[in-house]
N, CA and C atoms of all chains as a GROMACS GRO file, in nm:
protein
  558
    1UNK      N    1  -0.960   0.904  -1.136
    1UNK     CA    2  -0.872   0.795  -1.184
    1UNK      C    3  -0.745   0.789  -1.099
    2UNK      N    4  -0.720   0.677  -1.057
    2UNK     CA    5  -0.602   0.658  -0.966
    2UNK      C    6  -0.468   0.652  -1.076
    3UNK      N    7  -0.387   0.748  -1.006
    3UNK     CA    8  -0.271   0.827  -1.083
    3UNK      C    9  -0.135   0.674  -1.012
    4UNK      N   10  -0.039   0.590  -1.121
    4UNK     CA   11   0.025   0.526  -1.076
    4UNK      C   12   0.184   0.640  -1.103
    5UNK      N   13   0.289   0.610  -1.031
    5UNK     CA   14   0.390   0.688  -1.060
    5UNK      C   15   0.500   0.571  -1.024
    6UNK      N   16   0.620   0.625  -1.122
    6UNK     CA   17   0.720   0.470  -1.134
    6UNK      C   18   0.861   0.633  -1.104
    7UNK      N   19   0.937   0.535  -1.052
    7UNK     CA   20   1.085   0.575  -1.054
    7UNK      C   21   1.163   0.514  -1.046
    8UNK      N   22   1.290   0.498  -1.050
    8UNK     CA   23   1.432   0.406  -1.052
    8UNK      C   24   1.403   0.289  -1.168
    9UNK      N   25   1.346   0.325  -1.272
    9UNK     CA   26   1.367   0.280  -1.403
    9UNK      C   27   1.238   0.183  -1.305
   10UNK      N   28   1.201   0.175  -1.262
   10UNK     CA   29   1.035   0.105  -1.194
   10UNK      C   30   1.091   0.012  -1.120
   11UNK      N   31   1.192   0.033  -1.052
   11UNK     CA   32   1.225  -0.031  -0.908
   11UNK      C   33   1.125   0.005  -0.791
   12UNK      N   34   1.077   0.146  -0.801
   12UNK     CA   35   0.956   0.176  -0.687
   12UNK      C   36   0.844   0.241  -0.800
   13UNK      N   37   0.720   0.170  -0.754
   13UNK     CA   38   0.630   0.220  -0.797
   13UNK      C   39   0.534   0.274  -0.687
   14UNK      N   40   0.416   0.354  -0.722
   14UNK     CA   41   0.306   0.398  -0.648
   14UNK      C   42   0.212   0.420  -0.694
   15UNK      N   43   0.113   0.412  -0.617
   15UNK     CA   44  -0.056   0.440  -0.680
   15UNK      C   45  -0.079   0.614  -0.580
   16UNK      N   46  -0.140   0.697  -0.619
   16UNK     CA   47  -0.175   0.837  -0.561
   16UNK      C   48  -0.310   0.826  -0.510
   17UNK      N   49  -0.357   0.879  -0.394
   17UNK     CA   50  -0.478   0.855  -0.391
   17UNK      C   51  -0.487   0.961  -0.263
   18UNK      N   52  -0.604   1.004  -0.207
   18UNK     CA   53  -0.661   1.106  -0.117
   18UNK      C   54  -0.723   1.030   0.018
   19UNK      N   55  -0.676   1.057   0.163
   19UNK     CA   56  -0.694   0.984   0.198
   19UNK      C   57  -0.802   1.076   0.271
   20UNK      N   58  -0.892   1.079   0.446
   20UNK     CA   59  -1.005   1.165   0.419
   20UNK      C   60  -0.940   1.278   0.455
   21UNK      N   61  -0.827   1.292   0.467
   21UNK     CA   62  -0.740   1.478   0.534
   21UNK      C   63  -0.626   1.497   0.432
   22UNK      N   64  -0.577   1.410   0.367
   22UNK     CA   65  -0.417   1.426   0.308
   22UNK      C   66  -0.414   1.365   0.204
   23UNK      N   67  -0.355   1.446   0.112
   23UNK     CA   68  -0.315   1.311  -0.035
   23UNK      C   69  -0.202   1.233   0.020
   24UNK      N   70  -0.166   1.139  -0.037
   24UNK     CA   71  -0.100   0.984  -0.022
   24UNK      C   72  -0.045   0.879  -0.098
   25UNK      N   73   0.033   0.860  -0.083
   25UNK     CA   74   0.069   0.724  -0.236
   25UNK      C   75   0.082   0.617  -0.133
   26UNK      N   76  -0.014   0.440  -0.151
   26UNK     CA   77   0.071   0.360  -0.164
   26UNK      C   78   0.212   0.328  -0.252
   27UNK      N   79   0.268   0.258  -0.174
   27UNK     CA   80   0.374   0.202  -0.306
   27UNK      C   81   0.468   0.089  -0.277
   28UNK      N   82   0.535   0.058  -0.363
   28UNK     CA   83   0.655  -0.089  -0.307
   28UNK      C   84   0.800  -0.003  -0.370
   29UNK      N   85   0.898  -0.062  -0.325
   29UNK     CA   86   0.989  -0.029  -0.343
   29UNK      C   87   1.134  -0.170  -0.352
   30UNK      N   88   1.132  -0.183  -0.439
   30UNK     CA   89   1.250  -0.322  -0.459
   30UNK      C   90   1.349  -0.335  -0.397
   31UNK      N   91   1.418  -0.464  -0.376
   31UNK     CA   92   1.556  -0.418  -0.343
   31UNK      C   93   1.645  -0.350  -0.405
   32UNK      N   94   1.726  -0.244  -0.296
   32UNK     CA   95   1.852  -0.180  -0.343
   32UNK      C   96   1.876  -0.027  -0.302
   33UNK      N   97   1.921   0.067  -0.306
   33UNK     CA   98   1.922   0.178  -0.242
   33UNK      C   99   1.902   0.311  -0.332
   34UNK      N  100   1.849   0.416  -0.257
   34UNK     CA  101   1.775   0.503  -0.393
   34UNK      C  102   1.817   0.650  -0.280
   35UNK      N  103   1.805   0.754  -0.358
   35UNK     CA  104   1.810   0.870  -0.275
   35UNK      C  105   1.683   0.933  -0.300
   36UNK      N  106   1.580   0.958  -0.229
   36UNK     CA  107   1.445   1.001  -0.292
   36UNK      C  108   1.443   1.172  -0.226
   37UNK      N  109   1.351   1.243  -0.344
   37UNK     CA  110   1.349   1.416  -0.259
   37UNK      C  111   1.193   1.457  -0.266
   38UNK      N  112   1.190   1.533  -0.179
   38UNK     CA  113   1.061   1.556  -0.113
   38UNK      C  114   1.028   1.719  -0.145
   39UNK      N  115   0.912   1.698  -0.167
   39UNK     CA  116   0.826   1.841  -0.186
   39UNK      C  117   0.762   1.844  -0.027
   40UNK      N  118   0.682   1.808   0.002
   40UNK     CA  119   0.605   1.847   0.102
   40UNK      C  120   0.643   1.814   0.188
   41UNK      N  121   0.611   1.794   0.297
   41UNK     CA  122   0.648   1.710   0.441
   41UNK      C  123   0.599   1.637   0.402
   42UNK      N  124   0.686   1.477   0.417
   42UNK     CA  125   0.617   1.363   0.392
   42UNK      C  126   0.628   1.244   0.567
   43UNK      N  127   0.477   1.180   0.562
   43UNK     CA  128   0.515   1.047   0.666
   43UNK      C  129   0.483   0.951   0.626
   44UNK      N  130   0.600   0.891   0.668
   44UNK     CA  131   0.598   0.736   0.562
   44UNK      C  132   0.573   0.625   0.672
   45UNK      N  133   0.519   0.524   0.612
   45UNK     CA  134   0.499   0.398   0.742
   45UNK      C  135   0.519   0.271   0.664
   46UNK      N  136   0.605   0.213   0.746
   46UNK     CA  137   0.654   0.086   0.651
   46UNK      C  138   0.522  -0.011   0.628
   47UNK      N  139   0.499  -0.082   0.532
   47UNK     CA  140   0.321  -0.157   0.541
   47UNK      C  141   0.376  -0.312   0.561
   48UNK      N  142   0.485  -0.305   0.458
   48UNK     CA  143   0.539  -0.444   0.479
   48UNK      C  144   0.684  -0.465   0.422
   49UNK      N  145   0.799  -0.554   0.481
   49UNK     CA  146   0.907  -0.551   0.477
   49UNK      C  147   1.021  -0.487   0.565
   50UNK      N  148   1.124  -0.437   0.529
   50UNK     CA  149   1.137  -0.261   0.608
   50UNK      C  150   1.234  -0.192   0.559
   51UNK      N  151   1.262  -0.129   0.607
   51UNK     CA  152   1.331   0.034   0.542
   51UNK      C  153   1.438   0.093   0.621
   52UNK      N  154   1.589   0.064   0.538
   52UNK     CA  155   1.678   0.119   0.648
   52UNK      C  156   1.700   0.278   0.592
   53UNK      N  157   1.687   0.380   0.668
   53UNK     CA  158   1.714   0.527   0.564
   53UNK      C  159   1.784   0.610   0.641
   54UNK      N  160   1.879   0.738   0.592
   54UNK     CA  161   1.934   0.834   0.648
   54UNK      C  162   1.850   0.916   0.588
   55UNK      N  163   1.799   1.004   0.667
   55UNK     CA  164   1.727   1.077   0.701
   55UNK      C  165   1.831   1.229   0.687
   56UNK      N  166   1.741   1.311   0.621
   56UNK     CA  167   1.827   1.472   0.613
   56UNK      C  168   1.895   1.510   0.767
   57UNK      N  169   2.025   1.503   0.753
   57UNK     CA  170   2.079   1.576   0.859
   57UNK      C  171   2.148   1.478   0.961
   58UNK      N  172   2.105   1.374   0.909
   58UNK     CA  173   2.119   1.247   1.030
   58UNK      C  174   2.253   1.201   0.984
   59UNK      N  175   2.357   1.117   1.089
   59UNK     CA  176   2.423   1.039   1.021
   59UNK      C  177   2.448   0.877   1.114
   60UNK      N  178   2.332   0.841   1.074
   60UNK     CA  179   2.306   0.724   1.138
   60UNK      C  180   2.189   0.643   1.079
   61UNK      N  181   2.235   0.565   1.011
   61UNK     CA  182   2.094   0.512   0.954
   61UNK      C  183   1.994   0.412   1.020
   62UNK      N  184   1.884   0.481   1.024
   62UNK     CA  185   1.769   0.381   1.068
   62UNK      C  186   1.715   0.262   1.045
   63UNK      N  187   1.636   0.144   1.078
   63UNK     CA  188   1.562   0.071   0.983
   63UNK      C  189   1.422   0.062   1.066
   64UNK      N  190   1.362   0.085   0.985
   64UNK     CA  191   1.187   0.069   1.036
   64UNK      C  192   1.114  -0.046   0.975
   65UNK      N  193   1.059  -0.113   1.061
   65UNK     CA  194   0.984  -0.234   1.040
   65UNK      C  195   0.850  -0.204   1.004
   66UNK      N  196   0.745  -0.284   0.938
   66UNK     CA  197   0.631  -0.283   0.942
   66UNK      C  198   0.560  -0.208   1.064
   67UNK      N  199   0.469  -0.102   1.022
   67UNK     CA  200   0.366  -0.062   1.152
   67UNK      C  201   0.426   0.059   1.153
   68UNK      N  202   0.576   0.070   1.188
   68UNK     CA  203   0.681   0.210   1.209
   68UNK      C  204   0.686   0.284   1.111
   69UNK      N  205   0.652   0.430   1.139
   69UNK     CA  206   0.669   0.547   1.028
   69UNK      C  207   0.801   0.629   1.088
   70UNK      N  208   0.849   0.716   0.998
   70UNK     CA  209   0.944   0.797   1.003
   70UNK      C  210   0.847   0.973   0.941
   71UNK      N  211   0.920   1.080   0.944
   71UNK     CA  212   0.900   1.202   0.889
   71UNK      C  213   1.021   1.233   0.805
   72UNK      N  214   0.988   1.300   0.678
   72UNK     CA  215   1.069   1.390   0.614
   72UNK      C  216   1.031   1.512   0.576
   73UNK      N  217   1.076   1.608   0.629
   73UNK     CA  218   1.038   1.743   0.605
   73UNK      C  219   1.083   1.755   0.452
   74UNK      N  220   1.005   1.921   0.385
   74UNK     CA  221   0.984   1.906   0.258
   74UNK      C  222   1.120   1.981   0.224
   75UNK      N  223   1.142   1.975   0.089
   75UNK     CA  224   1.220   2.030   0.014
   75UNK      C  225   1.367   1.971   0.062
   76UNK      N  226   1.358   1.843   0.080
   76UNK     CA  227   1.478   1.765   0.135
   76UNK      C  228   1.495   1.655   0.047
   77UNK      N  229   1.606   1.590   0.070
   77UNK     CA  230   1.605   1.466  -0.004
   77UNK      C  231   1.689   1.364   0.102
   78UNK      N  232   1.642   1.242   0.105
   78UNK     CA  233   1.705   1.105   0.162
   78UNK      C  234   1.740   0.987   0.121
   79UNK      N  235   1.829   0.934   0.157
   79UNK     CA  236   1.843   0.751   0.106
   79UNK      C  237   1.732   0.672   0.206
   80UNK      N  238   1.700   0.557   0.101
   80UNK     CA  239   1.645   0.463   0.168
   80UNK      C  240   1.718   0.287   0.087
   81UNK      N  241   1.736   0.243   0.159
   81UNK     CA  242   1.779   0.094   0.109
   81UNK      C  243   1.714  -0.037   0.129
   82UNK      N  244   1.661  -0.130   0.103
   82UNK     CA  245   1.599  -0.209   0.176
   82UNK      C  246   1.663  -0.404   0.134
   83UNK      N  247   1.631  -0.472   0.175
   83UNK     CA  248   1.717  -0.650   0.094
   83UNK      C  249   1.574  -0.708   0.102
   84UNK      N  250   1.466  -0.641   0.108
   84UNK     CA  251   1.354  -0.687  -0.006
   84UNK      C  252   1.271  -0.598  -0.049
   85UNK      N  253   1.144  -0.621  -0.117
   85UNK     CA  254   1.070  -0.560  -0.167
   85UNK      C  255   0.967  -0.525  -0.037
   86UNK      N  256   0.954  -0.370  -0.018
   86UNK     CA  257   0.901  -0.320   0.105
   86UNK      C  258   0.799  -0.206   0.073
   87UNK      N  259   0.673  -0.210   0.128
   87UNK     CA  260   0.523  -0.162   0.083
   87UNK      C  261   0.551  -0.018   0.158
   88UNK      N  262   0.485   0.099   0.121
   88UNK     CA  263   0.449   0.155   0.227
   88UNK      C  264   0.374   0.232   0.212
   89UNK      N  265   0.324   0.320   0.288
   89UNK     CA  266   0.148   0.428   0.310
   89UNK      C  267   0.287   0.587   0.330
   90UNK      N  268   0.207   0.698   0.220
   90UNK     CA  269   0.294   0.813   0.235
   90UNK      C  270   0.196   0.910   0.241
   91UNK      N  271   0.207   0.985   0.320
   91UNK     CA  272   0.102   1.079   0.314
   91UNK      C  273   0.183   1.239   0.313
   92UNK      N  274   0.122   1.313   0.251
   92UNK     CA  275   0.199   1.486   0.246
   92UNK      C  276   0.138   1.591   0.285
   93UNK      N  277   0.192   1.624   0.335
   93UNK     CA  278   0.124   1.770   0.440
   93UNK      C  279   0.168   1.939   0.376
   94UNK      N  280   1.097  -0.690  -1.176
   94UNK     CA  281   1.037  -0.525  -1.218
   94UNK      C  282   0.852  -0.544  -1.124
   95UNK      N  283   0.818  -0.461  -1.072
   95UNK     CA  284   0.697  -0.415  -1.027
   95UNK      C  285   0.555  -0.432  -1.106
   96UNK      N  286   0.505  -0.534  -1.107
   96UNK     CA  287   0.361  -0.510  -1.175
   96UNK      C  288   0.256  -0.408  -1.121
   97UNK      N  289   0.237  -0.350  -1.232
   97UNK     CA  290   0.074  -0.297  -1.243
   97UNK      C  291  -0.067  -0.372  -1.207
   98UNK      N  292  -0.193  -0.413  -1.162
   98UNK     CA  293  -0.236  -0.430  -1.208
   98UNK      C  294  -0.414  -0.305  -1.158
   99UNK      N  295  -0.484  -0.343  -1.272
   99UNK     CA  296  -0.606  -0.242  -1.284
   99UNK      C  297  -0.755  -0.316  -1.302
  100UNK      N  298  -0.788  -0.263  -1.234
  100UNK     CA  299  -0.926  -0.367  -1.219
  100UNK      C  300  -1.038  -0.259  -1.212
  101UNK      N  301  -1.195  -0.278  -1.250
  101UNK     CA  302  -1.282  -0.186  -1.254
  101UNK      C  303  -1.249  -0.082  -1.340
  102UNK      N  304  -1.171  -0.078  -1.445
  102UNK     CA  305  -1.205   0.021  -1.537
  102UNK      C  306  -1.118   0.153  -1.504
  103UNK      N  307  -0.996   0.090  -1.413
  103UNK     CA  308  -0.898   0.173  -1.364
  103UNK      C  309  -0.954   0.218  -1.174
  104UNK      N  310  -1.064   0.167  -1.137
  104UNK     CA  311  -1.155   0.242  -1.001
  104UNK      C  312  -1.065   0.166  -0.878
  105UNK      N  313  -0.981   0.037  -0.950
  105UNK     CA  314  -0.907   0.035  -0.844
  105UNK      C  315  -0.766  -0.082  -0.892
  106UNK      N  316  -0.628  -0.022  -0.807
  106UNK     CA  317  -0.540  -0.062  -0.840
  106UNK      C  318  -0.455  -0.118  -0.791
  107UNK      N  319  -0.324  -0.202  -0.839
  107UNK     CA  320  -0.261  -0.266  -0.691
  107UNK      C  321  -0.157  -0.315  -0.768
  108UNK      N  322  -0.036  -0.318  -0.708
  108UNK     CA  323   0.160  -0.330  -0.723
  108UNK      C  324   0.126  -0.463  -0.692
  109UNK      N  325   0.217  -0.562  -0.760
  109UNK     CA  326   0.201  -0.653  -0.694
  109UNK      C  327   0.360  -0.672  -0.644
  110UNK      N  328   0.427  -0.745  -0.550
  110UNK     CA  329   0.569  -0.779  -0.457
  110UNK      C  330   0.569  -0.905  -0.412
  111UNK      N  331   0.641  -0.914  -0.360
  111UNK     CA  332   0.733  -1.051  -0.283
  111UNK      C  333   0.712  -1.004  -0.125
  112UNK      N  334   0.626  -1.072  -0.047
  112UNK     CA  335   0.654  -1.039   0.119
  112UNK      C  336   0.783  -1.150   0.176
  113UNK      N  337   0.861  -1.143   0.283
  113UNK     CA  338   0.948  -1.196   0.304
  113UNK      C  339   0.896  -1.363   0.296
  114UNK      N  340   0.798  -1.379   0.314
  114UNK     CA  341   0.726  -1.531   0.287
  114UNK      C  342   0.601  -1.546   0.173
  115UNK      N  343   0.548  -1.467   0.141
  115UNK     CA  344   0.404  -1.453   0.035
  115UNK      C  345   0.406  -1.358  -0.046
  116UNK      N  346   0.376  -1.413  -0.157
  116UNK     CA  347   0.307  -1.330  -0.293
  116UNK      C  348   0.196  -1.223  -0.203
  117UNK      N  349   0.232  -1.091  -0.267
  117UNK     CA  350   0.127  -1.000  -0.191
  117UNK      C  351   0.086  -0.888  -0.321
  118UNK      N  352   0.016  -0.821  -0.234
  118UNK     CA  353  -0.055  -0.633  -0.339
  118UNK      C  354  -0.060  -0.557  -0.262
  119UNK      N  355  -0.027  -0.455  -0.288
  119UNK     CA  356  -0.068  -0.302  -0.200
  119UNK      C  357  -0.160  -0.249  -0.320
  120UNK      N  358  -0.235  -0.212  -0.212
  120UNK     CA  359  -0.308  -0.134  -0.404
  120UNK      C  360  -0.442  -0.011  -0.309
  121UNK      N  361  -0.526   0.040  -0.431
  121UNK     CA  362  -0.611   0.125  -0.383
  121UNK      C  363  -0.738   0.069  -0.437
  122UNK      N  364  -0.850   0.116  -0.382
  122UNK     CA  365  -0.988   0.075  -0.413
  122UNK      C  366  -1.043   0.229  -0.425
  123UNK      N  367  -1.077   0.272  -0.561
  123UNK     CA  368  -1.190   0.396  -0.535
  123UNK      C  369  -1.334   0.411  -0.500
  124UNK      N  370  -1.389   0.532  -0.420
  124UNK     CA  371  -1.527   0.446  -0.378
  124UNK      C  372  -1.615   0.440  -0.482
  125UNK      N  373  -1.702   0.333  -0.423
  125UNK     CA  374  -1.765   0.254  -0.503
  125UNK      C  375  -1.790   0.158  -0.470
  126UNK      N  376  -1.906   0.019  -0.534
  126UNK     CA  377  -1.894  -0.095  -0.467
  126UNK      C  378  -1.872  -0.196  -0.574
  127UNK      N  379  -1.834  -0.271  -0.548
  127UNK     CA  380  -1.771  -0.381  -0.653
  127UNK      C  381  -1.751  -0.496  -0.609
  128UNK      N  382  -1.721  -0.640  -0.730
  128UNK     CA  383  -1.719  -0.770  -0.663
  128UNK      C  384  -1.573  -0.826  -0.699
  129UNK      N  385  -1.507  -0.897  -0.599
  129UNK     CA  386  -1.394  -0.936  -0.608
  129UNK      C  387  -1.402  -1.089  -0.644
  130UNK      N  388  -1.306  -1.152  -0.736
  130UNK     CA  389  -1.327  -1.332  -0.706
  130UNK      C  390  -1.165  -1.315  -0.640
  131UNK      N  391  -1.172  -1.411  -0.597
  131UNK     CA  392  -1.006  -1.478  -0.500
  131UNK      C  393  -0.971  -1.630  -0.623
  132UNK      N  394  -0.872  -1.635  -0.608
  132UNK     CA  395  -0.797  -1.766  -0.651
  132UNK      C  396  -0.740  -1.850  -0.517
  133UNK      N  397  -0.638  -1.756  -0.496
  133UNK     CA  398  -0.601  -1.841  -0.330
  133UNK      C  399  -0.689  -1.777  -0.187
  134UNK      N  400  -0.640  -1.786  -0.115
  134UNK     CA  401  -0.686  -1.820   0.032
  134UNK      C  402  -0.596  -1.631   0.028
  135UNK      N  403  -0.726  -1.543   0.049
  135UNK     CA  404  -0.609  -1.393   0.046
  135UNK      C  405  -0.688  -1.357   0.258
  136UNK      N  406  -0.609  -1.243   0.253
  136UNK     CA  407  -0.542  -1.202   0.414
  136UNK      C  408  -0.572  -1.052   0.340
  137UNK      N  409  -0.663  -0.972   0.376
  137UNK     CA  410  -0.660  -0.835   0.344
  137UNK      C  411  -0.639  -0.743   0.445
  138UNK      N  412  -0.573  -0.633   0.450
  138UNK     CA  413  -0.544  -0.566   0.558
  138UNK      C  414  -0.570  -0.410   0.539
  139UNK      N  415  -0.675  -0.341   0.568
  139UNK     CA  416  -0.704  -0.204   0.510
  139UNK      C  417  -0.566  -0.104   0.593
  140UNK      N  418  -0.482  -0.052   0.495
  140UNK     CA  419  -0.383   0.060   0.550
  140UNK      C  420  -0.461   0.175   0.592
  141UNK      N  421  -0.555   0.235   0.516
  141UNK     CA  422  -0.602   0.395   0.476
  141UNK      C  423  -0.692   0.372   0.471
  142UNK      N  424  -0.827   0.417   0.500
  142UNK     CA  425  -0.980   0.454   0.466
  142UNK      C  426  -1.010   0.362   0.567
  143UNK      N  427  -1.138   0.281   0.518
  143UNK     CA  428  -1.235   0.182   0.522
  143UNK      C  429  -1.263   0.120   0.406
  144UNK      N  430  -1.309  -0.014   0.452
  144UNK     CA  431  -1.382  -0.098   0.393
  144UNK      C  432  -1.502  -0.169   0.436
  145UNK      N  433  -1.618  -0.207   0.350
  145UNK     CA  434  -1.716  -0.245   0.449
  145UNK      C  435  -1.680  -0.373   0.301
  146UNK      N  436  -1.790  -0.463   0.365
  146UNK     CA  437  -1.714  -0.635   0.279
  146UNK      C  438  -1.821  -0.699   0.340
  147UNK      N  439  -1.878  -0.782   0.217
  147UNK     CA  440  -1.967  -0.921   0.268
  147UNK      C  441  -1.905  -1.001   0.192
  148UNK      N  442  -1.877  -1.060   0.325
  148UNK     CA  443  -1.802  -1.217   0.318
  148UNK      C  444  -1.859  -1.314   0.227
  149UNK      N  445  -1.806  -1.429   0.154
  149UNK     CA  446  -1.862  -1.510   0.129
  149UNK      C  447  -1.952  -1.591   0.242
  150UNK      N  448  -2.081  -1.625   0.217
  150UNK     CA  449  -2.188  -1.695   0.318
  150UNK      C  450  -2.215  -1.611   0.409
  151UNK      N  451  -2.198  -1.504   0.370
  151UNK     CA  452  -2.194  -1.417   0.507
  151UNK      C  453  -2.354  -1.326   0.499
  152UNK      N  454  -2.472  -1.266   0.546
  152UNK     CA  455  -2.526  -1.181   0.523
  152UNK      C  456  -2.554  -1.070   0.569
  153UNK      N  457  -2.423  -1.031   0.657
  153UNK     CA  458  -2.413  -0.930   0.709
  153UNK      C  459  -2.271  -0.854   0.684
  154UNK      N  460  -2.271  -0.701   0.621
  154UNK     CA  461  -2.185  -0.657   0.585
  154UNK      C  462  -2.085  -0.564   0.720
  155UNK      N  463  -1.929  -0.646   0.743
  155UNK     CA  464  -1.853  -0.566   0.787
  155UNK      C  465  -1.745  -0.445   0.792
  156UNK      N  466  -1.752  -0.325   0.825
  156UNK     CA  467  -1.674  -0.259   0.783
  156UNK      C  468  -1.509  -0.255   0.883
  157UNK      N  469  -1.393  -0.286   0.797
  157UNK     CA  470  -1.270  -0.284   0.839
  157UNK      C  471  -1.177  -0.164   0.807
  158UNK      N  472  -1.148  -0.081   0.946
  158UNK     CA  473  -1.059   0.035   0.925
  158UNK      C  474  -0.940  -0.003   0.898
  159UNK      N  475  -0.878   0.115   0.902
  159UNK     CA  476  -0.733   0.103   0.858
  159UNK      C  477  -0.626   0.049   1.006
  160UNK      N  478  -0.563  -0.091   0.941
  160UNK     CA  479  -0.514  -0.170   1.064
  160UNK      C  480  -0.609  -0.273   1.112
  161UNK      N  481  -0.711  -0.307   1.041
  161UNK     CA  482  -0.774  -0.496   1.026
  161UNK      C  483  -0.773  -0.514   0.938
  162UNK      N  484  -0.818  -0.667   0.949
  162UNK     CA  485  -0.755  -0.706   0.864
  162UNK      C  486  -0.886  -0.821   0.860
  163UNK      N  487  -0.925  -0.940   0.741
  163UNK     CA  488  -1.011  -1.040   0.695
  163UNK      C  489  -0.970  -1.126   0.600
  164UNK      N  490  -1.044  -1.218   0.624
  164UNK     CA  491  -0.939  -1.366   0.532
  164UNK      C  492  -1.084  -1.360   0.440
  165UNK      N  493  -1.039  -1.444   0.323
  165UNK     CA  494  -1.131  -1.443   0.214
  165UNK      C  495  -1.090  -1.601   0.181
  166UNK      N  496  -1.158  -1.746   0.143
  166UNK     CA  497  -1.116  -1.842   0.111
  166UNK      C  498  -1.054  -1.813  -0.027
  167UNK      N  499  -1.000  -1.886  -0.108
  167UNK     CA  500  -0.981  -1.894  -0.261
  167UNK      C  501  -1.099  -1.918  -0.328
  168UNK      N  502  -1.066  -1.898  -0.405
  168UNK     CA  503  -1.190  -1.961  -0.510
  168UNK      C  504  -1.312  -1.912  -0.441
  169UNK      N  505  -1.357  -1.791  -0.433
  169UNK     CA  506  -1.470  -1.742  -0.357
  169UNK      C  507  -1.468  -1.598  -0.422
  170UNK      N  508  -1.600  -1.515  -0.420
  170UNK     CA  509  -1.593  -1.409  -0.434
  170UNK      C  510  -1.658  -1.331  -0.360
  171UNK      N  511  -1.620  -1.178  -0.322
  171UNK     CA  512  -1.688  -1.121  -0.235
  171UNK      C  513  -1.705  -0.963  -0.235
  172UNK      N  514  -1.845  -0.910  -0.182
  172UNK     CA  515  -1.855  -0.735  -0.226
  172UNK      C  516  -1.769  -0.667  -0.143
  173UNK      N  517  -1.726  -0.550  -0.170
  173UNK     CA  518  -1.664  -0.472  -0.127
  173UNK      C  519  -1.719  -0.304  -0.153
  174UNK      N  520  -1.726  -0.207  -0.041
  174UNK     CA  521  -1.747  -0.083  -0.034
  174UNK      C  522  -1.687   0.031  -0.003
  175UNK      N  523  -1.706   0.118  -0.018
  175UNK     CA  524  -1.622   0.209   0.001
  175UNK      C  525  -1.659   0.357  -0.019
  176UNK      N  526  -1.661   0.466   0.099
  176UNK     CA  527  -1.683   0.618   0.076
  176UNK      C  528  -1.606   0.652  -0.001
  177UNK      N  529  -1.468   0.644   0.033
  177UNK     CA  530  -1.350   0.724   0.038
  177UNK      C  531  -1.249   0.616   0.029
  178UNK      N  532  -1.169   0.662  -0.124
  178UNK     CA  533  -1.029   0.584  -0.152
  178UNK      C  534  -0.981   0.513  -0.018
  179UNK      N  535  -0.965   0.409  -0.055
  179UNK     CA  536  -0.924   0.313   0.112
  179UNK      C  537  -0.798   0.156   0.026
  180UNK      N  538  -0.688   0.232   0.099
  180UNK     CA  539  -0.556   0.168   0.033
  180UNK      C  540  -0.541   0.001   0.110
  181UNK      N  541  -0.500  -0.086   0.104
  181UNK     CA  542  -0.451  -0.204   0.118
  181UNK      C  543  -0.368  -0.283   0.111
  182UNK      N  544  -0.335  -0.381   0.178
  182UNK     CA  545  -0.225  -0.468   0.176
  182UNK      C  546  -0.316  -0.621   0.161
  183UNK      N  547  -0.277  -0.697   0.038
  183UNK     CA  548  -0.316  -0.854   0.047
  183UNK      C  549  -0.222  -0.906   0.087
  184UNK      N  550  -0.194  -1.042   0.136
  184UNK     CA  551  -0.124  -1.120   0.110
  184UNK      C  552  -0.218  -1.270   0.037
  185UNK      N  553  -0.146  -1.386  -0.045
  185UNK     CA  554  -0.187  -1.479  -0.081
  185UNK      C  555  -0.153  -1.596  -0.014
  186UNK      N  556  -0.215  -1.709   0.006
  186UNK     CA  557  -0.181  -1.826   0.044
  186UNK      C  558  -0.178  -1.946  -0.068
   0.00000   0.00000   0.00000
């Protein structure tokens, strides 16, 4: 059964699923800015919209377009902000 | 707020969002094979897995990895397959 998971009062949601090497969540994420934290190493790839984020350690924020992934190593936490509703593929290592 | 929606008895699922121009879904398909109907004119784009798909009028079944993509008319319905959980992006027309 595909496991859905909600956060920011369900500003981002996700579906969990196994992809053929790695578990994974699709998901969308609304407008507005969130600080999200990480268990595993995560790589994220924007699917649609995009994603401006500071990244652990960084102080410069990025924005990644559709197609473009980023890394977050585990046991970290980051902002991400976006001015629409933006899809993306997460996979954890 | 983020819709849910669940189709097949929970076997497969999908967010629905706002793309900067189109009503869209990210969602997951568990394997299995199953029949889809369309309302509008949809744009499917496999993120994760595979999909194999017979088209409407079609009698030969194609399989689309992750990063193609296939148009489906509206008002049409069509099979869909699958080994292995295989995530997606629609858009609607």
């Amino acid at each position: 059964m595909l496991k859905v998971n909600e956060y920011f009062e369900g500003n981002a949601k996700s579906i969990s699923f196994q992809t053929a090497t790695l578990p994974a969540t699709v998901g969308v994420i609304s407008p507005g800015e969130y600080e999200f934290g990480t268990t595993k190493k995560e790589t994220m790839t924007v699917v649609s919209g995009a994603l401006t984020v500071l990244l652990p350690g960084m102080d410069t924020w990025m924005t990644y377009a559709a197609g473009e992934s980023f890394e977050i190593a585990g046991q970290a936490s980051f902002k991400a902000k976006s001015d629409i509703d933006t899809a993306y593929l997460c996979t954890y290592e």
